[in-house]
C-alpha positions in Angstrom: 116.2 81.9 101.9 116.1 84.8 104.8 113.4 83.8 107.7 110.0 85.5 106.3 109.1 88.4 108.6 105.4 90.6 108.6 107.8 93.4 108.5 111.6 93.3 108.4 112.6 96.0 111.0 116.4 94.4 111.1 117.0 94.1 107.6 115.8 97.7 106.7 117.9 98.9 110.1 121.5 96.9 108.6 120.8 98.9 105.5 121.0 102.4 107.1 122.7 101.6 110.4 126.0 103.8 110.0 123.2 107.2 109.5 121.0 105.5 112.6 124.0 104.9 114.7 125.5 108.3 114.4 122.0 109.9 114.9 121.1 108.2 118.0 124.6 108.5 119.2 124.8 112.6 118.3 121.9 113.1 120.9 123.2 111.0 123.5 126.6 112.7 123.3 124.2 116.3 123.3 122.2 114.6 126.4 119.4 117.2 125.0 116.9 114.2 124.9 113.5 116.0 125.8 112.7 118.8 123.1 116.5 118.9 121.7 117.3 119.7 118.1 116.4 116.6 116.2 112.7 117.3 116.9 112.5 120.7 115.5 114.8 119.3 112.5 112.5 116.3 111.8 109.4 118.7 112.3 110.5 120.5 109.5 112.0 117.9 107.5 108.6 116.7 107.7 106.5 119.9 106.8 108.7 120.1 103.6 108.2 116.5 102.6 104.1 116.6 103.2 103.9 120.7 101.9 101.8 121.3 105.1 102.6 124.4 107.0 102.4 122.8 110.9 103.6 119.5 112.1 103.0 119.5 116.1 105.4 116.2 117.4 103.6 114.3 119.7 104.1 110.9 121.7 102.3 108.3 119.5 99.4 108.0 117.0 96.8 107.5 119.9 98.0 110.5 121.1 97.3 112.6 118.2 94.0 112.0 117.5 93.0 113.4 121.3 95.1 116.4 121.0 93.7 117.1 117.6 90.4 116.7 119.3 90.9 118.9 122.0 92.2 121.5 120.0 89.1 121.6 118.3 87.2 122.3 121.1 84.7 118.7 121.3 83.0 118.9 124.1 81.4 115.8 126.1 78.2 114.7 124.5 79.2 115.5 120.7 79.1 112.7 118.3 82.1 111.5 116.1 81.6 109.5 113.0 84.3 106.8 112.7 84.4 103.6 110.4 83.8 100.5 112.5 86.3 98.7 110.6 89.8 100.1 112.3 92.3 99.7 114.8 90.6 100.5 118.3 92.6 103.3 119.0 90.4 105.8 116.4 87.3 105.2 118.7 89.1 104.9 121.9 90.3 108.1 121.9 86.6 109.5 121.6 85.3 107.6 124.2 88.1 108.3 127.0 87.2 112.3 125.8 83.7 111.5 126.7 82.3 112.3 123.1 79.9 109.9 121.4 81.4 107.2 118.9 79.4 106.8 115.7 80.1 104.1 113.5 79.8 103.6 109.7 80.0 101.0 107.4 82.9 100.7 104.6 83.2 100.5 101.1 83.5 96.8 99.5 86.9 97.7 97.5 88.7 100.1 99.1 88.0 99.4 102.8 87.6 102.9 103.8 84.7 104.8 105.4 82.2 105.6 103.0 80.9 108.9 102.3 77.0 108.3 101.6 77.2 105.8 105.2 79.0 108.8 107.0 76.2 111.4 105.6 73.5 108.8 106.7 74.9 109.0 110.3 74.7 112.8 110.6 72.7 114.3 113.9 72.1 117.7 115.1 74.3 116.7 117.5 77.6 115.5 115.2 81.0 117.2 115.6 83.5 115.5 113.2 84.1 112.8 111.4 87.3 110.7 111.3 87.9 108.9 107.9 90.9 106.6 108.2 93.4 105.7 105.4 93.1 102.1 106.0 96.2 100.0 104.9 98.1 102.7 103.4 95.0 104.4 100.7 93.2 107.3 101.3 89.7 107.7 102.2 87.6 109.2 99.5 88.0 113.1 101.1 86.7 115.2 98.7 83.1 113.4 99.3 83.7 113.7 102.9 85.5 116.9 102.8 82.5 118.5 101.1 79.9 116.7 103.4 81.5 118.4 106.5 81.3 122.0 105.2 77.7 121.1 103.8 77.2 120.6 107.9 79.8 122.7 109.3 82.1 119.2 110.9 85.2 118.9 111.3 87.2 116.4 109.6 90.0 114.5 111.4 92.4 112.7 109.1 93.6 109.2 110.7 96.2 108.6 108.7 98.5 106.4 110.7 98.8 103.6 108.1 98.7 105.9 104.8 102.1 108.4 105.0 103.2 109.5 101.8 100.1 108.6 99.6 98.8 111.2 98.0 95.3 112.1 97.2 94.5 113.1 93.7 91.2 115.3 93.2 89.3 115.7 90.1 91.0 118.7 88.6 94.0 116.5 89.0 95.6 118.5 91.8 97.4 116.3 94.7 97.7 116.8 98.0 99.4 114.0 100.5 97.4 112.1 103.1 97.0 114.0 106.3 96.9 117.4 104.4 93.4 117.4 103.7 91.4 117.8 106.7 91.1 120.4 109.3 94.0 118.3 111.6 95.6 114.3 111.0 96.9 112.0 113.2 100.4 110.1 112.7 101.9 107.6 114.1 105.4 106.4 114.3 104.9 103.2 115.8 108.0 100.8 114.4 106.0 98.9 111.8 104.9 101.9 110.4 105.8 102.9 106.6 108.1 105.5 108.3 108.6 104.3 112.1 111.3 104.9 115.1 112.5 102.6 117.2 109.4 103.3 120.0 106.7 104.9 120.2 106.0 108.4 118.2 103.5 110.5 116.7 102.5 113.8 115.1 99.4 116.3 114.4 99.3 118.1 111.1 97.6 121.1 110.1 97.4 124.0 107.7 95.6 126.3 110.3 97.7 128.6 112.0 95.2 128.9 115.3 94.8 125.5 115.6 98.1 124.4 115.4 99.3 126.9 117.9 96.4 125.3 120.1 97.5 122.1 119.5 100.8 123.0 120.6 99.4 123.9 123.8 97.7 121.2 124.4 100.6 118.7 123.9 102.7 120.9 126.6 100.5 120.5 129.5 97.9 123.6 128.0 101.0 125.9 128.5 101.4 129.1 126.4 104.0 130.6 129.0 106.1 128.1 131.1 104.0 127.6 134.6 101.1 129.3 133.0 98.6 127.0 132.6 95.6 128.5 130.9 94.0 125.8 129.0 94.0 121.8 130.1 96.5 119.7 128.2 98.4 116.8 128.6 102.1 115.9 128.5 103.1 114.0 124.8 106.5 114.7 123.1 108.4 113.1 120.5 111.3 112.2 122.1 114.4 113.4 120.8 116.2 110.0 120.0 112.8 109.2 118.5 112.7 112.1 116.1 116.7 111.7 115.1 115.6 107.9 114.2 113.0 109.6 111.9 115.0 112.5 110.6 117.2 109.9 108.6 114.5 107.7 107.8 112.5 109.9 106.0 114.9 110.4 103.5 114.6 107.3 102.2 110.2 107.1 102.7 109.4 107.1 98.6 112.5 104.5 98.5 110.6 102.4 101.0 107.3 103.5 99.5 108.3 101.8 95.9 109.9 98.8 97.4 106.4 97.9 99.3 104.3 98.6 95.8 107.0 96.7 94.1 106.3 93.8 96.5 102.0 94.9 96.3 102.5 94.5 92.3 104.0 91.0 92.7 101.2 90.0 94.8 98.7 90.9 92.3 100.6 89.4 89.3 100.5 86.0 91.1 96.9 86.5 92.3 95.6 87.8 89.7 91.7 86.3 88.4 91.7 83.7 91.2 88.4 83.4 92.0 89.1 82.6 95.6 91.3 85.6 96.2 90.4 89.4 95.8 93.3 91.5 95.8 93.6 95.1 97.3 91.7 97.2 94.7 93.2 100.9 94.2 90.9 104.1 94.3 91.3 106.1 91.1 91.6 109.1 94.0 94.2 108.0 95.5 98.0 106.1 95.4 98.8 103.1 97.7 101.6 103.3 99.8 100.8 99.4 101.2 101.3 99.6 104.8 99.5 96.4 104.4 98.8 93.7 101.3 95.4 92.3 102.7 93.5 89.8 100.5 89.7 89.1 100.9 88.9 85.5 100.8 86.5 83.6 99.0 85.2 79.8 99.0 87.9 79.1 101.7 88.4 79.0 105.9 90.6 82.0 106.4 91.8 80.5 109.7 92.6 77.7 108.2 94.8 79.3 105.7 96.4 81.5 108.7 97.4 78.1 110.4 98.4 76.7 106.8 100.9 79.6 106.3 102.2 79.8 109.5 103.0 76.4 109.4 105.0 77.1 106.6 107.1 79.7 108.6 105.4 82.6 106.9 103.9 84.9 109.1 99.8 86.4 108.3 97.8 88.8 110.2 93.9 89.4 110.8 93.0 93.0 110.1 90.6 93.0 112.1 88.6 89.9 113.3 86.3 92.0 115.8 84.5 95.3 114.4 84.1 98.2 116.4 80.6 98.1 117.3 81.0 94.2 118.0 83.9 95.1 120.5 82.5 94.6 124.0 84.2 98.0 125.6 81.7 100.0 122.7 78.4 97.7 122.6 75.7 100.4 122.0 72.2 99.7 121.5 72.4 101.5 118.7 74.1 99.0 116.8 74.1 95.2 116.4 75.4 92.7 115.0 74.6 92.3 111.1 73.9 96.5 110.9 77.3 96.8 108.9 77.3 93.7 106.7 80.7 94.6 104.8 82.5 95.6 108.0 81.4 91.8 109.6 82.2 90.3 105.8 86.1 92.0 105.7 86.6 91.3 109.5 85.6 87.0 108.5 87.3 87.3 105.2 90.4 89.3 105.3 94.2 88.3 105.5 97.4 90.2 105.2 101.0 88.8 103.7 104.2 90.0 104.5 104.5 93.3 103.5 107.9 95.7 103.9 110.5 97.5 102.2 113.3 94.4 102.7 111.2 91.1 100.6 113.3 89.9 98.1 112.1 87.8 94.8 112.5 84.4 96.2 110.5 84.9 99.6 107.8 86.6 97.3 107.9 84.0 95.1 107.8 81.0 98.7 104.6 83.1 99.8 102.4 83.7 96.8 102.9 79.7 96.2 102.0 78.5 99.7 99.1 80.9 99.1 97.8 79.4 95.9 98.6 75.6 97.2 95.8 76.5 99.8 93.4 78.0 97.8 93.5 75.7 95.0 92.6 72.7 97.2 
């Protein structure tokens, strides 16, 4: 059996390396590796594949989110409603702005922000709101999509974990993550469900002004070279970067199908334990699996970390300390036992392998080390 990876970067890399190789080499051989072709060819590429009219490259996922931010004018002092259950980087990039992070709670199943929590946490002085698309679903977006223009807020997609799901309102129509809001953040990080071989990122947007902003922004506030008329910062895709990502996202849905292929194997094998709650799918929304994350019952979660490991199969904590629990963002406001499904999913939650290169046999290896633990 192959060695058991949490994602196989080298095995997906083998499968495609005569397409990489030649990519990577073409913009080497073109030394055009700030802002050369492959950037504007990807940034298209990528508009096509997601229907959205502007995809702004941008240096990494953390990246996005503040430029998306800054285009949209938050000031110091606003308030932006986030889910407490996230990576850091969703509320870090509101606190380095100097706006005002405002936590929520999540919903149970889906482990996305919920709607009623976010309206709860409205102010006179709330901005946005920033609903993530945790582990590769979509947030619920027409609830939240409908609260923000009830309060006139802008809604920031974080949809670094969730490229290529798709969103499916109730008169059926679809729309892919990231395409929904008034901006999204992307990020190309390597583990990602599309990822380069660094870092990477990109804004999208279906407003013309704001992604001509945005395009400032990213370029140092430039509109005319040495003209600096608004305050920006300096975060490109690099080239070598975006030819990596070119010729991956051809194959996305391929790698897409392989993860729920792997996700449906999970569940089969899972399936009624009462010590294991698998990943429950929205009915508004398809589940591209950037991770497989169970929720425990009945059993020590670190325990079965240790057990698997030990077993040379690799398992993450997503994530073992909330937001408003992090020290960097303790706020009176908030305390510990305020969120009680955040604290539950951060003491009860663990991922599997998950990837576009496991095979029968390892699936079959993992799901049985998992059920020897639980059914001890």
């Amino acid at each position: 059996m192959k060695q058991i990876r949490m994602v196989d970067l080298q095995g997906q890399y083998l499968k495609i390396k005569n397409e990489i190789d030649t990519a990577i080499q073409g913009v080497i051989d073109s030394t055009a590796f700030i802002n050369g072709p492959a950037v504007k060819e990807f940034q298209s590429d990528l508009e096509k594949y997601l229907d959205v009219k502007h995809v702004i490259p941008c240096a990494n996922g953390t990246d996005s989110l503040q430029v998306a931010m800054m285009a949209l004018g938050l000031k110091p002092g606003d308030e932006v409603i986030t889910a407490s259950f996230t990576f850091i980087a969703t509320a870090e990039v509101i606190a380095v702005l100097g706006l005002t992070p405002v936590v929520v709670d999540v919903d149970p199943d889906t482990f996305n922000i919920d709607p009623e929590a976010v309206e709860r946490a409205i102010t006179p002085r709330t901005r946005a709101i920033v609903p993530v698309h945790l582990f590769g679903q979509c947030a619920d977006m027409e609830a939240l999509n409908a609260i923000a223009q009830k309060h006139n807020l802008y809604v920031i997609e974080d949809t670094c974990q969730a490229i290529g799901a798709e969103y499916i309102f109730k008169d059926g129509t679809r729309k892919k993550a990231g395409t929904i809001g008034h901006a999204s953040g992307m990020s190309f990080f390597p583990s990602k469900n599309l990822g380069c071989y660094g870092d990477g990122g990109a804004i999208f947007t279906n407003d013309d002004k704001l992604a001509e902003q945005m395009r400032r922004v990213v370029n140092h506030g430039m509109t005319v070279r040495y003209h600096h008329d608004y305050v920006g910062v300096n975060s490109r895709l690099d080239t070598i970067q975006a030819a990596v990502l070119k010729v991956k996202l051809q194959y996305l849905d391929q790698y897409i199908n392989a993860r729920q292929t792997a996700a449906a194997y999970y569940d089969k094998a899972f399936a009624g334990h009462p010590k294991l709650k698998t990943p429950v799918r929205a009915p508004f929304s398809t589940h591209v699996f950037h991770q497989y994350t169970l929720v425990t019952k009945d059993l020590d979660r670190d325990e079965m970390q240790k057990f698997l490991n030990s077993k040379n199969i690799p398992a993450m904590i997503y994530y073992p300390v909330p937001m408003h629990l992090q020290k960097a963002y303790q706020d009176p406001r908030y305390k510990e036992g305020d969120f009680p499904v955040t604290e539950h999913l951060s003491k009860h939650v663990i991922s599997l392998p998950m990837h576009t290169e496991l095979d029968e046999e390892q699936l079959e290896y993992i799901t049985s080390a998992v059920l020897e633990f639980a059914n001890r």
